[in-house]
N, C-alpha and C positions, 0 to 999 in steps of 0.2 A: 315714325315707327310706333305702332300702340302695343301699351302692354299687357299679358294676360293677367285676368286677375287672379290665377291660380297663385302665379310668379310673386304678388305683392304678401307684404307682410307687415301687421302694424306693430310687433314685438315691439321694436327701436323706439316708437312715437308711445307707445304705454309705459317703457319703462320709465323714459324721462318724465312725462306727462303726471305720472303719479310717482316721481324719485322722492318726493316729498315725506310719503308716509316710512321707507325706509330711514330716510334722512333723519329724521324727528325720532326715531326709533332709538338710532345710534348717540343722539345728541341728547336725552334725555340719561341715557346713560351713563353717559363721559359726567356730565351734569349733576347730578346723584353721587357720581363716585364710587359706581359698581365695582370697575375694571381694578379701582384700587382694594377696594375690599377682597375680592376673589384673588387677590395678588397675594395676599397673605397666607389663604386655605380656598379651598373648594367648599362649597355651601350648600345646602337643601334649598327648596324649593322655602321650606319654611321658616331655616333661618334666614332666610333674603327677606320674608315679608318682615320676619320681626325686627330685623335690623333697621331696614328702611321704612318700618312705619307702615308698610302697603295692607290697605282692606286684604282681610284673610277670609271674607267670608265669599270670594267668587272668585273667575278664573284669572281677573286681566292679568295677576303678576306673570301666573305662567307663559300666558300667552305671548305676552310682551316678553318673559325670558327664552320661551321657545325660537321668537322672530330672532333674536339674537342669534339663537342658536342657528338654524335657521341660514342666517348672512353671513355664516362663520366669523363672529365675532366672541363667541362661547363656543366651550365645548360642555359634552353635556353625557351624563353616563345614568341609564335609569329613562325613566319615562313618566309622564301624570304625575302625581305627587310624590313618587319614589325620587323623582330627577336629582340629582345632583348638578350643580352647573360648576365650571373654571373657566380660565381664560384661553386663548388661544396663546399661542406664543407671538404675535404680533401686539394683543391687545393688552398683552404682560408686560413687554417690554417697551412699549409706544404712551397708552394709558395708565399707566399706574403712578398715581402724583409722587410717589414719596422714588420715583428711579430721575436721574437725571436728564434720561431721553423723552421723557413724557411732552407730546407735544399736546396734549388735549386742551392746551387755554384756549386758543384760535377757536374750538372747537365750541367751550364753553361761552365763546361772546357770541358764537352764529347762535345759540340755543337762548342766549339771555336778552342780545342786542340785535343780531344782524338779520334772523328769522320773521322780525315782524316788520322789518322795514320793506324786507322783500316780498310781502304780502301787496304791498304797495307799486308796485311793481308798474301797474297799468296808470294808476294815476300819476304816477313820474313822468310816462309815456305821454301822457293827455295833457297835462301840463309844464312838461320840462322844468319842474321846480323838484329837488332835493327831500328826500324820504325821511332820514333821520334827524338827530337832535335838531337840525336846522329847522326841520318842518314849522317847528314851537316858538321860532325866534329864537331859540340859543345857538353861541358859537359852539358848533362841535367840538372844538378843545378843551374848551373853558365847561364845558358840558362834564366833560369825561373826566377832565383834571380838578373837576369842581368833587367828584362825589369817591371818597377810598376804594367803595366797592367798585364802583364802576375804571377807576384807577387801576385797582390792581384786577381786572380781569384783563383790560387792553391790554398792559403789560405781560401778563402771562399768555396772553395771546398771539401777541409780538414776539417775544420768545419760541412757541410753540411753532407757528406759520416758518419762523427763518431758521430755525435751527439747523436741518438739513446744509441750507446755504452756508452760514455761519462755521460748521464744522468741514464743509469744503474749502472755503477760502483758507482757515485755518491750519488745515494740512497739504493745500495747494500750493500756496502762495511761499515764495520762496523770501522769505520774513530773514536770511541770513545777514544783511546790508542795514539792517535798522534795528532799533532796540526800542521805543517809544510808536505808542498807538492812541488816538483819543479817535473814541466814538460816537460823533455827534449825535444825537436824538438816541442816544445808548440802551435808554429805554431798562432792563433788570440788568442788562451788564452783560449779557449772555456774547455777543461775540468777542471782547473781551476776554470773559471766560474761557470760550472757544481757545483764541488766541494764546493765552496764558498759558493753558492746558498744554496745549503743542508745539509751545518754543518757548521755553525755562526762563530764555535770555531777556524775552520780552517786558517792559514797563507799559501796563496801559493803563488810560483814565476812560470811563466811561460820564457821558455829558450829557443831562437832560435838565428839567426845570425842576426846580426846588422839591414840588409835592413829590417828586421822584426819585429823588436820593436816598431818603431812610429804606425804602422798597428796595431798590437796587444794592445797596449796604447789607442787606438782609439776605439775599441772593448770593450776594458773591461771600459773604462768609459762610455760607453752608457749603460749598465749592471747597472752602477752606483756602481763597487765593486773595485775602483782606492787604497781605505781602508783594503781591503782585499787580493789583487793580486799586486804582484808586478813582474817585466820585468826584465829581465836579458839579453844580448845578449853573444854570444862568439862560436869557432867552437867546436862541442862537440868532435872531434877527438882530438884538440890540445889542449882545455883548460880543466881545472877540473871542474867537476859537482859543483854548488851549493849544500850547506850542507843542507839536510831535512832530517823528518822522513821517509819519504816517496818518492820514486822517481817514475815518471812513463814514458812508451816509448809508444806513441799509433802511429802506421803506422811509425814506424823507423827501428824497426829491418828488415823488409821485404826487405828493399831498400839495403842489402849488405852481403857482402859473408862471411865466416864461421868465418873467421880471422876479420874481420871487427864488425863479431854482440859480440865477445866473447871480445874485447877490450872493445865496451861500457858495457856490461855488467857488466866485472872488473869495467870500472869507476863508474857504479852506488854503486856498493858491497863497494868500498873506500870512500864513500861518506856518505853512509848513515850509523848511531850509530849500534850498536849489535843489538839492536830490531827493527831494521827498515825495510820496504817492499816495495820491486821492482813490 
């Protein structure tokens, strides 16, 4: 059966084809820390250049604040140099670092870290070899966990990417039968957090490598739940799990091959009492 070409339409194949430019739009943003600034007050056109430093002597700020405006990620009251911009109520309460729900780290490593590997995309393809830190010869780990900054953006990015999930299990999960929680690859503490937040009764540790603790430490007393959560560091290959009712792995088993996920797994099963849940 052939089609007319009235019938086709290349919308769907442009929009993805060029998502990029939108993408980079939003993620320059998060990156910057618009969404948190505008979280405070609503801003002119001109205090945004002066704030962030932007050439005041041509269009792109607006234009680039327009696009925002634009993808409903601002709102915007005025026009041309009159504008005023604010946030949307999504981008108020999702982007603004200083609110708890802020997911924008994830957001900040596709803008810092994960955007140019994806540039690579085709020679991954051609060669079936690995785009990131690995490309250079370093261990991706040892990469990440080598450098603070690049440290604590994963982490905030980990946080940002599972929160969602993190705060489902939290208030799904019928937590009445246990009182102890360790979170392997814990990462800033955040399901813990979760955790803590939605059942008082709860003791949890949260468990990563050493460079990760002070971070995580730091996270979970701004929560103000220092009483609640406690830090452990150690490598979960070499050392043994923390004893809990409960253990949990979010965004770990994905990171390794069949022989790798079935050792942790063993470690959590040795760890936790006869009635306890992985």
């Amino acid at each position: 059966m052939q089609t007319s070409t009235q019938q086709l339409n290349a919308t769907d194949i442009m929009h993805v084809g060029m998502g990029f430019w939108p993408s980079k739009v939003l993620l320059t943003a998060v990156n910057e820390g618009l969404f948190t600034e505008l979280a405070k007050q609503p801003l002119s056109l001109a205090d945004i250049k002066k704030l962030f430093n932007w050439n005041c002597t041509n269009r792109h700020a607006g234009d680039f604040l327009d696009t925002l405006f634009a993808l409903k990620f601002l709102d915007r009251q005025g026009m041309g140099t009159n504008a005023v911009y604010s946030n949307t109520s999504e981008t108020n309460f999702f982007l603004d670092k200083n609110k708890p729900s802020y997911i924008g780290g994830i957001l900040e490593m596709a803008n810092n870290r994960l955007f140019r590997f994806w540039a690579d995309l085709d020679e991954g393809l051609r060669t079936g070899l690995p785009q990131n830190e690995i490309k250079n010869g370093e261990n991706l780990f040892e990469a990440i966990y080598g450098s603070p900054e690049l440290l604590r953006g994963f982490i905030n990015a980990m946080s940002g990417i599972s929160l969602g999930n993190f705060a489902a299990f939290a208030e799904r999960f019928d937590f009445s039968k246990y009182k102890t929680l360790c979170d392997i690859g814990g990462a800033g503490g955040m399901l813990s957090i979760q955790v803590a937040k939605n059942n008082p009764h709860m003791k949890c540790t949260s468990f990563d490598l050493p460079a990760v603790e002070p971070i995580a430490k730091e996270i979970i007393k701004s929560f103000d739940l220092s009483d609640k959560i406690n830090t452990a560091s150690g490598d979960f290959f070499k050392d043994e799990f923390p004893s809990a009712d409960i253990i949990a792995m979010g965004m770990v088993l994905h990171d390794w091959n069949e022989e790798k996920k079935c050792l942790l797994i063993k470690k959590a099963y040795d760890a936790l009492p006869e009635d306890g849940a992985l």
